[in-house]
N, C-alpha and C positions, 0 to 999 in steps of 0.2 A: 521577486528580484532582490528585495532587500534582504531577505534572508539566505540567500546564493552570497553575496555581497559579503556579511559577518561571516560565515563560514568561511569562506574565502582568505578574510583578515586572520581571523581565529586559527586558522592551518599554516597561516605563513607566520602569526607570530610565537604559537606554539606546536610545530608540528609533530604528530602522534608515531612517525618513525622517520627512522634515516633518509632524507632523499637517493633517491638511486639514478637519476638522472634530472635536467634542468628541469626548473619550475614552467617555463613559459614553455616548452614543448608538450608535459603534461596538462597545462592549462590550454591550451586550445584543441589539446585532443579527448580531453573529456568534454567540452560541449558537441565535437562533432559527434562520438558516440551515444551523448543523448539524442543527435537529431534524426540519425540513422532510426535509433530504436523510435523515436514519434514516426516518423515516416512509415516504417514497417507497420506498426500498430495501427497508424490510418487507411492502410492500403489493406489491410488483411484481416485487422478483427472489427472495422467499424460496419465494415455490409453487411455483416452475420449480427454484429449487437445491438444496430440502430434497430432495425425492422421486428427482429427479438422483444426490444425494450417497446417500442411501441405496441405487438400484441399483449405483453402482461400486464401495459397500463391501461388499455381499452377492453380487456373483460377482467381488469381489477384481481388479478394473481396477488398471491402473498399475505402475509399476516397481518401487515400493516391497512390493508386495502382493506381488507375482511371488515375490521372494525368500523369502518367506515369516519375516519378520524378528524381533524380539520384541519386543513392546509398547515399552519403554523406550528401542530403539534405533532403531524406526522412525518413533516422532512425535521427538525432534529431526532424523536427517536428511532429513525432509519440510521440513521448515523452514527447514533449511539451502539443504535444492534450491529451495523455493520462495522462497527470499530471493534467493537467484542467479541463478534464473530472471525473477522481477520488475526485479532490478538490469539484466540485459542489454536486456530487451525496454525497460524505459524510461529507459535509455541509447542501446541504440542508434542510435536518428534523429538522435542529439547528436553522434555523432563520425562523425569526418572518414575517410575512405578512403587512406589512403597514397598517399603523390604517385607517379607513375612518375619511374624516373630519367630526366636525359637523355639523347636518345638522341647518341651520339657519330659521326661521320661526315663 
């Protein structure tokens, strides 16, 4: 919340483009759009994910299980992988492929 809050402050006292319309009609339309999208996402991805996550934690799925690691030190490097993992996949499509040199001849 505290961090909704500074961002909040941070956009009204230096904001990143032109308004295009009032502030307070955008501001109460962007939390009802986040609450639509929670709503949808509990209605429609949590009965597929819950029951999901409970089978790969009850016959121990994954890299992290394998090891058989201890409580403390396997939820941070879950996090760690999972932040890396997310970082690459939604980076990817953004970079470029290295040039071929040229060819000399």
């Amino acid at each position: 919340m505290s961090a909704a809050a500074g961002l909040l402050w941070l956009e009204r006292r230096r904001p990143l483009r032109r308004r295009s319309e009032t502030p307070w009609r955008r501001d109460l339309r962007n939390p009802g759009v986040a609450v639509v999208g929670a709503l949808a996402l509990q209605l429609c991805e949590r009965p597929l994910s819950d029951p999901l996550a409970g089978i790969v934690e009850r016959r121990r799925w994954g890299l992290l299980k394998r090891w058989r690691l201890p409580r403390w030190l396997e939820l941070p490097l879950a996090v760690a992988l999972m932040d890396y993992t997310l970082k690459q996949v939604l980076l990817l499509p953004f970079t470029r492929p290295p040039r071929a040199p040229a060819s000399v001849g």
